[in-house]
C-alpha positions as CSV (number, residue, x, y, z in Angstrom):
1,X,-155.9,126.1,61.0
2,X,-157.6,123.8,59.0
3,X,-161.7,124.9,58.2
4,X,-163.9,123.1,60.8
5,X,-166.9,122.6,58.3
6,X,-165.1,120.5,55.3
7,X,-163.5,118.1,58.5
8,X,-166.8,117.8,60.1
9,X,-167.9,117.1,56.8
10,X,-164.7,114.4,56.2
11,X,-166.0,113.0,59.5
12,X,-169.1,112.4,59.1
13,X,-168.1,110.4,55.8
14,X,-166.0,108.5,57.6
15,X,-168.4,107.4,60.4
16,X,-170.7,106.3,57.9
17,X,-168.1,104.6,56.3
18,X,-167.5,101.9,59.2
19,X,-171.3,100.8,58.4
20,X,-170.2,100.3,54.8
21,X,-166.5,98.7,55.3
22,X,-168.2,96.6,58.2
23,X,-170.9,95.4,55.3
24,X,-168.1,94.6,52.6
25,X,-165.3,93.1,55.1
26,X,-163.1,95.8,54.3
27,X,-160.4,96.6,56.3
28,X,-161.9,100.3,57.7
29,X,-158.5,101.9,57.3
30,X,-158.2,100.9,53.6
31,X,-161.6,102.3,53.6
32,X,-160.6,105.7,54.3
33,X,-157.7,105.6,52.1
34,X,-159.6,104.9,48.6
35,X,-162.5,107.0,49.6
36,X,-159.7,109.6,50.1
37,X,-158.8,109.2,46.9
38,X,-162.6,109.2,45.5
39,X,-163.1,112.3,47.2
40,X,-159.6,113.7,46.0
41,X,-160.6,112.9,41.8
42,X,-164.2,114.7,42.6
43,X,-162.6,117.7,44.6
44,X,-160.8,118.3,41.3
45,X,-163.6,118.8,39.2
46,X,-166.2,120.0,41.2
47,X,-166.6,122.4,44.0
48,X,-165.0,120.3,46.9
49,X,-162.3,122.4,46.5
50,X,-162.8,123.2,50.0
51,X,-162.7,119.8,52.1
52,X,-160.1,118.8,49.9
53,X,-158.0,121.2,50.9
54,X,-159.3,121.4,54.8
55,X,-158.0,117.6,54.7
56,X,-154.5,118.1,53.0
57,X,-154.3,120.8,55.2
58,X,-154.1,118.0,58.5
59,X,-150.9,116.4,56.7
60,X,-148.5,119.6,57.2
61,X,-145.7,118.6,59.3
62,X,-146.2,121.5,61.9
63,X,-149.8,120.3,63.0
64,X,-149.5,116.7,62.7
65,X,-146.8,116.3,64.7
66,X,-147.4,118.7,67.4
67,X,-151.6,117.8,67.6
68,X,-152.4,114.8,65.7
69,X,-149.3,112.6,66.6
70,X,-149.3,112.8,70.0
71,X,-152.6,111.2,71.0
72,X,-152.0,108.5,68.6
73,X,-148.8,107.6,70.2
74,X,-150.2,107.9,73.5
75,X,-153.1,105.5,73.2
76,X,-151.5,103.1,71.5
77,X,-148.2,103.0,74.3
78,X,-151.0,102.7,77.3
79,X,-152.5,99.4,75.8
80,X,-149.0,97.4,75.5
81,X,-148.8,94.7,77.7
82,X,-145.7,95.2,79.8
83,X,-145.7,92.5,80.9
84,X,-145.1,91.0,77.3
85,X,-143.1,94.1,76.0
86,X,-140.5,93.0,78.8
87,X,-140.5,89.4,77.8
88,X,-139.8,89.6,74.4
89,X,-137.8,92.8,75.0
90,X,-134.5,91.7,73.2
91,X,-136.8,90.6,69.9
92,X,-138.7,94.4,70.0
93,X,-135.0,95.7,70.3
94,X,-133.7,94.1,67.3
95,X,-136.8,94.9,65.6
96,X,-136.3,98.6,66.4
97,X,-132.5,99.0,66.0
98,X,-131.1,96.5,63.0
99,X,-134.5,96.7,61.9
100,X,-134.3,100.5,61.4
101,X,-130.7,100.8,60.4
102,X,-130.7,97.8,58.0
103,X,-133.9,98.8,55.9
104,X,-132.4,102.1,55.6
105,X,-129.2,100.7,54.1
106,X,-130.6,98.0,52.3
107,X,-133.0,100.4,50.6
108,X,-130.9,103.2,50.2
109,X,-128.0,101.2,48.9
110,X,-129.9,99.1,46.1
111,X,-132.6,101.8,45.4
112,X,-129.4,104.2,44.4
113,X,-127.7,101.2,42.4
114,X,-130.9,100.1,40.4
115,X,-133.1,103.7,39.9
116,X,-129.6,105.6,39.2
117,X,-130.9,108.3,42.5
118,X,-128.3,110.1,43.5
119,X,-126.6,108.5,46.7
120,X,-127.6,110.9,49.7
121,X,-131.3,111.0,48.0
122,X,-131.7,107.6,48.2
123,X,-130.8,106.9,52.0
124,X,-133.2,109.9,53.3
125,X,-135.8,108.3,50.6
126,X,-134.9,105.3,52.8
127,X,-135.1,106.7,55.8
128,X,-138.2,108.6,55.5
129,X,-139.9,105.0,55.0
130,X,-138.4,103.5,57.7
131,X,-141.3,103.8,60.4
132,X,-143.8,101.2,60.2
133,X,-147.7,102.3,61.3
134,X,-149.5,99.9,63.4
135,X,-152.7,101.3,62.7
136,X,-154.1,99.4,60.0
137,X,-152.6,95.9,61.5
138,X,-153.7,96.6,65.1
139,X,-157.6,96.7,63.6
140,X,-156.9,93.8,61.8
141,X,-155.2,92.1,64.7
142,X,-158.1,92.8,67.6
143,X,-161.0,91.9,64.7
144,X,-159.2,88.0,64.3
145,X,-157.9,87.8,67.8
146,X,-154.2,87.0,67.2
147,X,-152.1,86.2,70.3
148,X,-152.0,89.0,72.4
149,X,-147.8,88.3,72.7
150,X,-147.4,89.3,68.9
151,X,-149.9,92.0,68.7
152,X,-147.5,93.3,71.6
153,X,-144.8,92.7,69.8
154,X,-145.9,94.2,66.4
155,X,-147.3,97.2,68.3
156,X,-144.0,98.0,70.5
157,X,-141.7,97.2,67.7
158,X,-143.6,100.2,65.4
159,X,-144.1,102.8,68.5
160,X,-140.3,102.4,69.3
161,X,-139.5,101.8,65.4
162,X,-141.5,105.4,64.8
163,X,-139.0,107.4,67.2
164,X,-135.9,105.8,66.0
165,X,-136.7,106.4,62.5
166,X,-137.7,109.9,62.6
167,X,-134.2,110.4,64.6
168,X,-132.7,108.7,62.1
169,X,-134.2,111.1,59.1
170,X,-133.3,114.1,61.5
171,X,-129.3,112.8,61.1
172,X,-129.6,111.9,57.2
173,X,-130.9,115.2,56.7
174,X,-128.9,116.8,57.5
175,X,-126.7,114.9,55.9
176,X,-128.4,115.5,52.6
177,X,-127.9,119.5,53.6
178,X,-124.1,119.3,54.1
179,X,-122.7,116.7,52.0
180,X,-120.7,115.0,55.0
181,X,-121.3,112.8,57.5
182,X,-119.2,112.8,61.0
183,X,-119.5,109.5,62.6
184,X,-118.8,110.2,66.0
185,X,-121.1,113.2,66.6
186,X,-124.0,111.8,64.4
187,X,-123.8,108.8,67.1
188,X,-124.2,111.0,70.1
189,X,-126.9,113.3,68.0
190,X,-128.5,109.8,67.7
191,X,-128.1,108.6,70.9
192,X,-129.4,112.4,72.7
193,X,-132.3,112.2,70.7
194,X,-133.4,108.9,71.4
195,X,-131.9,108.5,75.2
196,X,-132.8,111.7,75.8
197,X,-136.5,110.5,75.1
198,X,-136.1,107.1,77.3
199,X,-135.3,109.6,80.6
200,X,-138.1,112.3,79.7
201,X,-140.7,109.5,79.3
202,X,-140.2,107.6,82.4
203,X,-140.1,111.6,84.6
204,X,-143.3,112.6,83.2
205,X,-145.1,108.8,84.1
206,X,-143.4,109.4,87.1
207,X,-145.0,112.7,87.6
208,X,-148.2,111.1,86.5
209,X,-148.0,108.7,88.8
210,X,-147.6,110.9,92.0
211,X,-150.5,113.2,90.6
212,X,-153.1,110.8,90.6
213,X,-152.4,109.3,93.6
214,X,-153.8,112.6,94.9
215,X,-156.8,112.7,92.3
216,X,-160.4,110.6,92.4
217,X,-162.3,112.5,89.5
218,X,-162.5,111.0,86.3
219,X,-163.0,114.6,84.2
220,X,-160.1,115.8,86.0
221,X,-157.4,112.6,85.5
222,X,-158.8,112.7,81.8
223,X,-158.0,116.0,81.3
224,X,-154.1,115.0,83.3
225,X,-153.9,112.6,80.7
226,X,-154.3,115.1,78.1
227,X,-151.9,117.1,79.8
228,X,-148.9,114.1,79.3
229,X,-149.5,113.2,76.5
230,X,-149.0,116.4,74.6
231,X,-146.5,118.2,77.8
232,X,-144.4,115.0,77.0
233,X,-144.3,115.6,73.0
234,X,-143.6,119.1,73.0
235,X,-141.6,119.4,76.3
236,X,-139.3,116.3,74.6
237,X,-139.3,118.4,71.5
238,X,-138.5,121.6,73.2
239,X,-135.3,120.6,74.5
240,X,-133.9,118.9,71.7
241,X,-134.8,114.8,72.1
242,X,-137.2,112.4,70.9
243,X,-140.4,113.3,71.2
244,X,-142.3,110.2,69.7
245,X,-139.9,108.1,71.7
246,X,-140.6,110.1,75.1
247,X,-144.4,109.8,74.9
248,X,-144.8,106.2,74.0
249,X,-142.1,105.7,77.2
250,X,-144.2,108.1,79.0
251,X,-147.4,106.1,77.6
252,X,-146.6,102.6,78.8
253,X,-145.7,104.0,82.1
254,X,-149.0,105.2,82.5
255,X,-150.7,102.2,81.1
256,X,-148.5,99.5,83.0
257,X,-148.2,101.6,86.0
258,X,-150.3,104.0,86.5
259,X,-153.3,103.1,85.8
260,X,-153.5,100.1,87.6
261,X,-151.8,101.6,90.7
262,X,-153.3,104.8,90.9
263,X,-156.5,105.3,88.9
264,X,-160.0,103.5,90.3
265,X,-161.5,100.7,87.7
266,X,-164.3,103.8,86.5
267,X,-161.4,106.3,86.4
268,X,-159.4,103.9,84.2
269,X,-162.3,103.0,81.8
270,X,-162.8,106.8,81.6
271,X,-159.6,107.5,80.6
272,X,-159.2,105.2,78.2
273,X,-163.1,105.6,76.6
274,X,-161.8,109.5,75.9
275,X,-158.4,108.5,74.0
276,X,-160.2,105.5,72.0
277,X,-162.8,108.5,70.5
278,X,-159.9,111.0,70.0
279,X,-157.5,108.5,67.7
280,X,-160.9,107.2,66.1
281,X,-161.3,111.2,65.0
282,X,-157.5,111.7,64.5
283,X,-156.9,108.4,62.2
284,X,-160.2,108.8,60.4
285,X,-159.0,112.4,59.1
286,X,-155.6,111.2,58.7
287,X,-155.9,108.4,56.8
288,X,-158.7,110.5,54.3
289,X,-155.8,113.2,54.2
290,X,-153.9,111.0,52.1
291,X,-155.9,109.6,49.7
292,X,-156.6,112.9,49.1
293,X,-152.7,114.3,48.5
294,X,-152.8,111.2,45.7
295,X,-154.9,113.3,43.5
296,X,-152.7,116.5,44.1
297,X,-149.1,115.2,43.4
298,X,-147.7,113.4,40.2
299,X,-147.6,109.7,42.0
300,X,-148.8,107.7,38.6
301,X,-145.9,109.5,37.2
302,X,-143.5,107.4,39.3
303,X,-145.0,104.2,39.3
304,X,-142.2,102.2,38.5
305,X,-140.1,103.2,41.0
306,X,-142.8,103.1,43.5
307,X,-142.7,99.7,42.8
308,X,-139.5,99.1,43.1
309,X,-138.7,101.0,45.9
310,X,-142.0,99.1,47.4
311,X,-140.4,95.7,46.9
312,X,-137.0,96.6,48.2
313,X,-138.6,97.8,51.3
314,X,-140.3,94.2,51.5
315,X,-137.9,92.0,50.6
316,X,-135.6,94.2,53.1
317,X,-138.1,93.5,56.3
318,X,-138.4,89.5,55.3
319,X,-134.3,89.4,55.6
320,X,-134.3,90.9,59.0
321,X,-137.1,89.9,60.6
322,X,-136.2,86.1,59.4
323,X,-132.1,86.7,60.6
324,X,-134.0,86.5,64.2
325,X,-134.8,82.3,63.9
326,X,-131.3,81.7,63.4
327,X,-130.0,84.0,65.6
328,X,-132.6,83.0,68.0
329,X,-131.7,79.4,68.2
330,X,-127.5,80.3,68.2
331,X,-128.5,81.7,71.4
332,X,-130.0,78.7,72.9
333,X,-127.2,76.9,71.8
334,X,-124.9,78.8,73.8
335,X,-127.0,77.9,77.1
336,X,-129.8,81.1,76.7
337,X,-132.9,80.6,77.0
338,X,-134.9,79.9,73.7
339,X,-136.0,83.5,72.3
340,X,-137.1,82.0,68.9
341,X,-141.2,82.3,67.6
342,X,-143.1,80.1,66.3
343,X,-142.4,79.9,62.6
344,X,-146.0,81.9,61.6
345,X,-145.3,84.5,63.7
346,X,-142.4,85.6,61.8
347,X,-144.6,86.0,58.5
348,X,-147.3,88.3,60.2
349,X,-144.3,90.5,61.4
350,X,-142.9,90.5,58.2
351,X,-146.6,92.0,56.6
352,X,-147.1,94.1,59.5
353,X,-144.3,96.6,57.8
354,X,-147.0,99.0,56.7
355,X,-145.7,102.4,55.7
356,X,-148.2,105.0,56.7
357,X,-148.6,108.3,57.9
358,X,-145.6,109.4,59.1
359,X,-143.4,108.8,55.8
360,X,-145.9,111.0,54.7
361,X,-145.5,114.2,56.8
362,X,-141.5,113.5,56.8
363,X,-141.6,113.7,52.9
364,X,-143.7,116.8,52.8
365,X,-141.5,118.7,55.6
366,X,-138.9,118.5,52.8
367,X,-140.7,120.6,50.5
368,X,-140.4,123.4,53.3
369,X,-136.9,122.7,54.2
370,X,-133.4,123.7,53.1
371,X,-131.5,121.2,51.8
372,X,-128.9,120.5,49.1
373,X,-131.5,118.4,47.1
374,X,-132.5,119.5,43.8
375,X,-136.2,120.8,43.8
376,X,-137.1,118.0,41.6
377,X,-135.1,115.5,43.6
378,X,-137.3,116.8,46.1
379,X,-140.5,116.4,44.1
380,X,-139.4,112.6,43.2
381,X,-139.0,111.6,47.1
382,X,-142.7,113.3,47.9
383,X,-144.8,111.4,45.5
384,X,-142.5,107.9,45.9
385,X,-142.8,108.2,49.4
386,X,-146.7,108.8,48.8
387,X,-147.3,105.9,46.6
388,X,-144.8,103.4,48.4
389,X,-147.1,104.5,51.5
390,X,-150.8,103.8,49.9
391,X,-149.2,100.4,48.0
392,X,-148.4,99.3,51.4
393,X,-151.4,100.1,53.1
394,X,-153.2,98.5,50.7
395,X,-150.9,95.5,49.8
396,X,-149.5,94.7,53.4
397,X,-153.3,94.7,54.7
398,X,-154.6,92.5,52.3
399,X,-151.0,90.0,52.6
400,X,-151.5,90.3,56.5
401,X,-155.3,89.2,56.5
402,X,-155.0,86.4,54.1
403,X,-152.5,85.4,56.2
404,X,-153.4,85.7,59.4
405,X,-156.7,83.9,58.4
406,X,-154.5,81.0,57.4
407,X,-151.8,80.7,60.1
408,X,-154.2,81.7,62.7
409,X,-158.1,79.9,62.2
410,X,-160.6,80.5,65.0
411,X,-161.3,78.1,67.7
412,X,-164.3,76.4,67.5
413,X,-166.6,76.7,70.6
414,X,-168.2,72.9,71.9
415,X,-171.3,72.7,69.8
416,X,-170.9,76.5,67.8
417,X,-169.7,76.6,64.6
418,X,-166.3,78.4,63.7
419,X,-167.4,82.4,62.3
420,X,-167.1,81.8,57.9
421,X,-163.7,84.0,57.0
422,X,-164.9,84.3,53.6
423,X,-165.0,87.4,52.0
C-alpha cells in the first residue's frame, strides 16, 4: 500500500490547486495533470523521491481497479438521468458498440499499416485506448451548463464505453498471448463478460432497493452504498463478468430507482455529499499519478507515433460519431421516429473522446503479464498509450471548451449581462 504521508501531501497540493486553476480558468483536471508532471521532473532531482513514487504507486492495475475504480464508476452511474439515458438509448448503444469495435479496427488497422507495429500489437494498442474518461468533460460540461440530454449522453456512452472496452482488451489479449483468434468463443467470452455484468448490476440495485426500504439513517445507507458499489465490482469480478459494466448498471439503479423510491430527501443528499468527496480525493490522486509516470517512462522518445496514433484515434471517433446523422435520418425515412441531434451536438461528442485513466492502468497491467509480445513491443505500447492519454486530456479539453463556448453561449438574464468567456 501506497505511503499515507506523500498522498496526504499530493492532496493537499491538489486542494490548493482548485484556488489556482479557478484563478487562471484552467480546466482543474488539466491542472493536476501538468503539476503531475512538475512534481514528476523535481522528484527526479531532488528528494521527492518519496511522493513520487507513493503516487505512481495508485496507478498499479491491482489497486486501481479493485479501490479507486469503483467509486468513480459508481458516482458517476447514480447522476445519469434515466430518464434521458432511455431516450436516447439506441444513440448511447451505437456509441458503445460500433463505437468501441470500429475505433479499435480503425486504429489498429491503419496504426499497423503506417508505424510498421506488428499486427496483434497494434489492435491491443487500439484497444487499450478505446475507453473514453468522462472526467475532465463532465467538469467542463456542469461549469458551462450544456444541455443536460448530451451531458447524459456523453456520460452513459463513456460509463458503458469503459466496460465494453476493457472486455474487449481482456479478448485481444489474449489474443496477443496465443497467436489465434476463435470467433465463435471470443463472441460468447464477449457477450459473458458484458451480459453477465447487465444481470449482476440490476440483482445488486435490486438488493439495494429492498434494503433501504427497511433503513432511515443516513450513516448507515451511506455506508450500504459503500457496500454496492465495491460488493458489485469485485463480486462481478469474482465470477468471471464485467465488473465496470455491473456497477455502473448497479449505479443507475440506485440513482434512478432507488434513491428516489426508497431514501428520504436528507438521506439522499447524504449519500450523494459522501461519494462527491470520495471521487474528488480519488480523481485528484489519479490524475497527479500520471503526470507523474510521464517523467518515469521514455514518452518524448515516441513522440511521433504518439501523434499519429493520437490523430488516428481522432479522426476514427469523428467517422463514427458523424455515420449517426445519416443513419439517423434513414431511419425516419423509413417511418421511425427522428433520432438525429442537433448538428453541434455531434462536434462536442466527437471532443469528448478523452483517453484517460484507464488506458493507463490497462497498458501498465501488461508489463506484469504474460504475453507473446516482445518486451520492447511492450515498452512501446506503455509509453504511447501514456502520451496518446496526456495529449488527449490536454488537447480534447482545450477543443471541447473552445467549442462548447461557441456552439453553446450563455443566456442572458432580462437586465444582467451574459458572464465574459474570455480567458
Amino acid at each position: 500500500m501506497a505511503p499515507i504521508l506523500p498522498l496526504l501531501a499530493l492532496l493537499l497540493v491538489a486542494i490548493l490547486l482548485v484556488i489556482v486553476a479557478a484563478r487562471l480558468r484552467v480546466p482543474y483536471t488539466i491542472a493536476l495533470v501538468v503539476l503531475g508532471v512538475v512534481i514528476g521532473w523535481v522528484a527526479q532531482h531532488t528528494a521527492l523521491t518519496g511522493v513520487a513514487s507513493a503516487a505512481r504507486s495508485l496507478l498499479t492495475p491491482t489497486l486501481f481497479f479493485d479501490i479507486l475504480l469503483p467509486p468513480i464508476v459508481f458516482e458517476a452511474a447514480i447522476h445519469i438521468d434515466y430518464r434521458l439515458l432511455r431516450k436516447r438509448a439506441p444513440l448511447i448503444l451505437f456509441l458503445v458498440l460500433i463505437g468501441v469495435l470500429f475505433t479499435t479496427f480503425f486504429t489498429g488497422f491503419l496504426v499497423s499499416e503506417v508505424a510498421v507495429i506488428p499486427f496483434a500489437a497494434a489492435f491491443l494498442l487500439a484497444a487499450i485506448l478505446s475507453p473514453t474518461d468522462p472526467i475532465v468533460v463532465v467538469e467542463l460540461f456542469r461549469r458551462l451548463k450544456v444541455p443536460a440530454e448530451l451531458s447524459t449522453i456523453v456520460e452513459s456512452e463513456s460509463l458503458l464505453n469503459d466496460g465494453v472496452g476493457v472486455v474487449l482488451f481482456v479478448i485481444l489479449l489474449g489474443v496477443a498471448a496465443t497467436g489465434t483468434i476463435a470467433f465463435l468463443p471470443a463472441l460468447a467470452q464477449f457477450l459473458w463478460l458484458s451480459g453477465g455484468g447487465v444481470v449482476i448490476g440490476v440483482a445488486v440495485a435490486a438488493g439495494a432497493y429492498a434494503l433501504h426500504r427497511w433503513l432511515d439513517d443516513a450513516a448507515v445507507e451511506t455506508a450500504l452504498s459503500v457496500v454496492v458499489a465495491y460488493g458489485t465490482y469485485l463480486g462481478a469480478t469474482a465470477l468471471g463478468t464485467s465488473g465496470i459494466v455491473a456497477t455502473a448498471i448497479a449505479g443507475i439503479g440506485v440513482g434512478a430507482w432507488v434513491a428516489p423510491r426508497a431514501m428520504r430527501a436528507s438521506v439522499r443528499e447524504a449519500v450523494m455529499s459522501f461519494w462527491r468527496v470520495v471521487v474528488y480525493i480519488v480523481n485528484s490522486l489519479v490524475f497527479l499519478a500520471m503526470g507523474l509516470l510521464l517523467e518515469s517512462t521514455r514518452v518524448l522518445d515516441y513522440l511521433p507515433l504518439i501523434l499519429l496514433v493520437f490523430s488516428v484515434l481522432f479522426a476514427g471517433r469523428a467517422l463514427f460519431v458523424y455515420a449517426h446523422y445519416p443513419l439517423a435520418r434513414l431511419g425516419q425515412l423509413a417511418g421511425r421516429a427522428d433520432r438525429s441531434l442537433p448538428r453541434a451536438w455531434y462536434g462536442t461528442i466527437t471532443f469528448a473522446g478523452v483517453r484517460g485513466v484507464i488506458p493507463v492502468v490497462l497498458a501498465l497491467s501488461l508489463l506484469t503479464t504474460s504475453t507473446a509480445l516482445p518486451s520492447s513491443t511492450v515498452r512501446t505500447i506503455v509509453s504511447v498509450v501514456l502520451g496518446v492519454a496526456i495529449v488527449s486530456i490536454l488537447v480534447n479539453n482545450l477543443l471541447e471548451e473552445w467549442y462548447v463556448r461557441r456552439s453553446f453561449p450563455p443566456i442572458e438574464a432580462p437586465g444582467v449581462p451574459a458572464p465574459s468567456t474570455s480567458s
